[in-house]
Backbone bond lengths (Angstrom), bond angles and torsions (degrees), N, CA, C in turn:
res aa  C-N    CA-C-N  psi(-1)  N-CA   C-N-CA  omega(-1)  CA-C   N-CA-C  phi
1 X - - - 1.442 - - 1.523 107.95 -
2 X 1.067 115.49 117.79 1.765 113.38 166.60 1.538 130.51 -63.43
3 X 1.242 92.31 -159.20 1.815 84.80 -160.08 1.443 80.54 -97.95
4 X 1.430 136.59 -37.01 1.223 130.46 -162.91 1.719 116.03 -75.88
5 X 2.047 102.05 -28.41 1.228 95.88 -174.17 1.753 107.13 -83.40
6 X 1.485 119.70 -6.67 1.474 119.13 167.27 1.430 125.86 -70.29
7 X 1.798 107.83 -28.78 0.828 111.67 -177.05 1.499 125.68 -61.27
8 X 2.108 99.68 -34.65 1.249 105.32 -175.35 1.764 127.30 -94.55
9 X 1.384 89.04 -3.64 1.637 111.14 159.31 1.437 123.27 -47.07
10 X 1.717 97.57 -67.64 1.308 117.55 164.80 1.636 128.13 -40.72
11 X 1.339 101.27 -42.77 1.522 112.94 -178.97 1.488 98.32 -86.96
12 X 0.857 141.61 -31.22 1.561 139.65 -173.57 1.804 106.85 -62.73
13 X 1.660 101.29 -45.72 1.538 103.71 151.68 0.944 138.25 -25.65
14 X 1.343 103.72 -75.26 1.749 142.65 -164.00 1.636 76.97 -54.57
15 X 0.983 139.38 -55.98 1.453 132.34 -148.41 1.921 120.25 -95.79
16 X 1.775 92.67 -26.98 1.207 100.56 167.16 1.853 113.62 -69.39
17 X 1.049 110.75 -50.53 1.287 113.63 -158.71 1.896 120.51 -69.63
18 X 1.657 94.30 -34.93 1.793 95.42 -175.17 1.773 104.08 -99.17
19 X 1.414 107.68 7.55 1.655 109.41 160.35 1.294 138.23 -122.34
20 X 1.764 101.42 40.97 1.059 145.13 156.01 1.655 113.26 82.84
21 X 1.752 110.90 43.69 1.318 125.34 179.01 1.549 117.15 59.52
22 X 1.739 115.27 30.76 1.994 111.25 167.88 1.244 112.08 -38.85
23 X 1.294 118.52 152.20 1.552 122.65 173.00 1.446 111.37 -60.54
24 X 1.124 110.09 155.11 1.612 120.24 176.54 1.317 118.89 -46.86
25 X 1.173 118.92 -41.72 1.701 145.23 -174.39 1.610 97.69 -63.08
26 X 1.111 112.25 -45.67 2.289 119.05 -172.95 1.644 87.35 -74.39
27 X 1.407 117.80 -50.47 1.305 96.92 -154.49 1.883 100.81 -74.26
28 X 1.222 123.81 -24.99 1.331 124.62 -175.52 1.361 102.60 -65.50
29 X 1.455 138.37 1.51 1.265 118.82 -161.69 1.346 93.85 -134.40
30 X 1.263 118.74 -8.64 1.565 133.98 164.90 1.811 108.67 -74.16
31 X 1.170 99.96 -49.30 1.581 109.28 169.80 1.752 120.91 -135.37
32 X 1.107 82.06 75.39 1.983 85.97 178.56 1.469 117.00 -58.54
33 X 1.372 104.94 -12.89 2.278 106.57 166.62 1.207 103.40 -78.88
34 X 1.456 143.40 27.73 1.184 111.79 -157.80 1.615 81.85 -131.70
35 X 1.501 102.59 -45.03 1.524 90.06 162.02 1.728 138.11 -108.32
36 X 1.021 82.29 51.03 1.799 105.82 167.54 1.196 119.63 -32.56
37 X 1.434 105.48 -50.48 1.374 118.43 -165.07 1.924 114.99 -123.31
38 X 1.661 106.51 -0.84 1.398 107.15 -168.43 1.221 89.74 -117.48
39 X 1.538 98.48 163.95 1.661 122.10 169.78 1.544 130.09 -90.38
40 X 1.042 128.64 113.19 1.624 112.59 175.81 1.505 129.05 -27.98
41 X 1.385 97.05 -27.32 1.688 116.83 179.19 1.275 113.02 -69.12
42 X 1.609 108.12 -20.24 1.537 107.81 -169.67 1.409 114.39 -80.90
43 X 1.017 125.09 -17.52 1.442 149.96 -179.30 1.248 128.10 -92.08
44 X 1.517 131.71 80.87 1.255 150.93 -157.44 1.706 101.12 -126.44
45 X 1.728 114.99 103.44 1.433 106.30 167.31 1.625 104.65 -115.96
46 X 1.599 91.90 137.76 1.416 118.70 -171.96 1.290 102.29 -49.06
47 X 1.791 104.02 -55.58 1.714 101.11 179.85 1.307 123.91 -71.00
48 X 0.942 129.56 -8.33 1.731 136.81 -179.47 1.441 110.51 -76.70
49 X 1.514 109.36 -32.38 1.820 130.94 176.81 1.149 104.43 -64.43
50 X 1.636 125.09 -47.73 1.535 133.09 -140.25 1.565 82.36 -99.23
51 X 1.074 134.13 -60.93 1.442 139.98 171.69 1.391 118.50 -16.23
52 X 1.576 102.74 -56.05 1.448 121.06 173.22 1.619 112.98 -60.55
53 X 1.120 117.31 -6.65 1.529 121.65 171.36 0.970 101.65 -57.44
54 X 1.744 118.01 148.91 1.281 113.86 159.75 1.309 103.57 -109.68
55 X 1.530 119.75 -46.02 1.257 114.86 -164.32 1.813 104.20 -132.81
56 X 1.370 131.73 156.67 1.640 102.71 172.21 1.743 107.40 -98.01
57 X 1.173 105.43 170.39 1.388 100.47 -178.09 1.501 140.84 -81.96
58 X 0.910 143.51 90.75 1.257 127.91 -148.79 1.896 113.51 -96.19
59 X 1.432 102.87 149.16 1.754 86.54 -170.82 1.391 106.75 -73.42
60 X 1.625 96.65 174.56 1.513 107.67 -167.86 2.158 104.05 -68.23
61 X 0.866 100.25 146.04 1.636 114.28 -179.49 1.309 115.45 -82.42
62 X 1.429 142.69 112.80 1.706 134.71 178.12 1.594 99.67 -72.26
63 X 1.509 144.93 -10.28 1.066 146.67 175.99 1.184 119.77 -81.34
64 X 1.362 113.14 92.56 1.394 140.33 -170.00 1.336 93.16 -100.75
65 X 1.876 119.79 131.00 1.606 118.21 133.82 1.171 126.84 -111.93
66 X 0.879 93.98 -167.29 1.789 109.74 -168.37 1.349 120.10 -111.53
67 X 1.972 110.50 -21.82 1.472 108.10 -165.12 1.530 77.63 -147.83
68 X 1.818 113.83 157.47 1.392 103.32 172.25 1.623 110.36 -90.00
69 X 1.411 123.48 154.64 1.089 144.72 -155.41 1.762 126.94 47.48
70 X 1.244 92.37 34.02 1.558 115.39 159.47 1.598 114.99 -69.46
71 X 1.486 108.37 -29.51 1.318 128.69 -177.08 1.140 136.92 -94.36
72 X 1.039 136.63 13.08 1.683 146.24 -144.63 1.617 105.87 -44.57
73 X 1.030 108.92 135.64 2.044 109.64 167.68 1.931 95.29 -125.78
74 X 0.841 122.91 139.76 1.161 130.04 167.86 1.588 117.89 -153.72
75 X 1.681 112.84 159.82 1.449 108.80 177.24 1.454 105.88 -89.60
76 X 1.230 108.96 120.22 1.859 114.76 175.75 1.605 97.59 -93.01
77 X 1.112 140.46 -20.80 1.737 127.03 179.81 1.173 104.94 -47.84
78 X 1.202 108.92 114.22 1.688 131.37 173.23 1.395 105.58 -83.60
79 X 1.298 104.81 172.91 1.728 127.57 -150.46 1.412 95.30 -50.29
80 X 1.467 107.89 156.56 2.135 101.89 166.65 1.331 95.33 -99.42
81 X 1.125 116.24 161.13 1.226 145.19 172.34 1.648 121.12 -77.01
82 X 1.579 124.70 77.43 0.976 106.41 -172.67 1.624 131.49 -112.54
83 X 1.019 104.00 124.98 1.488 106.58 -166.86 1.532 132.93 -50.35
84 X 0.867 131.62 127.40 1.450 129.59 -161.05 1.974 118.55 -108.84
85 X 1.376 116.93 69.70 1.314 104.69 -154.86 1.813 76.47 -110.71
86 X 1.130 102.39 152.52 1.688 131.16 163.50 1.002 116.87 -99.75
């Protein structure tokens, strides 16, 4: 990798990240010198992946019913305790 193609790596960053993570493809067409020498492939953001989540997965449940509200789930965490200093 050269000094020039790090340089524009780096800046390809700089630009992805504080303008609110655009796909690689917007920013290449915003600055087509920048990837002269890089691949779209090269460019994998963790947060752009996780983003794409829709939902997380949760494992399968052995709690089967039979009728609805046979099942109740509810939040029982009671009040917090919050301290009151002046």
């Amino acid at each position: 990798m050269g000094k020039n193609q790090s340089a524009n790596i780096a800046e390809i960053w700089l630009w992805h990240k504080p303008l609110g993570h655009p796909s690689f493809g917007y920013i290449r067409r915003l600055f087509p010198s920048l990837f002269a020498n890089c691949k779209l492939s090269d460019f994998i953001c963790e947060i752009c992946a996780m983003a794409k989540s829709h939902r997380a997965i949760f494992p399968l449940s052995s709690n089967k019913v039979a009728s609805p509200f046979s099942l109740v789930h509810s939040d029982v965490w009671g009040p917090s305790l919050v301290s009151t200093t002046d």
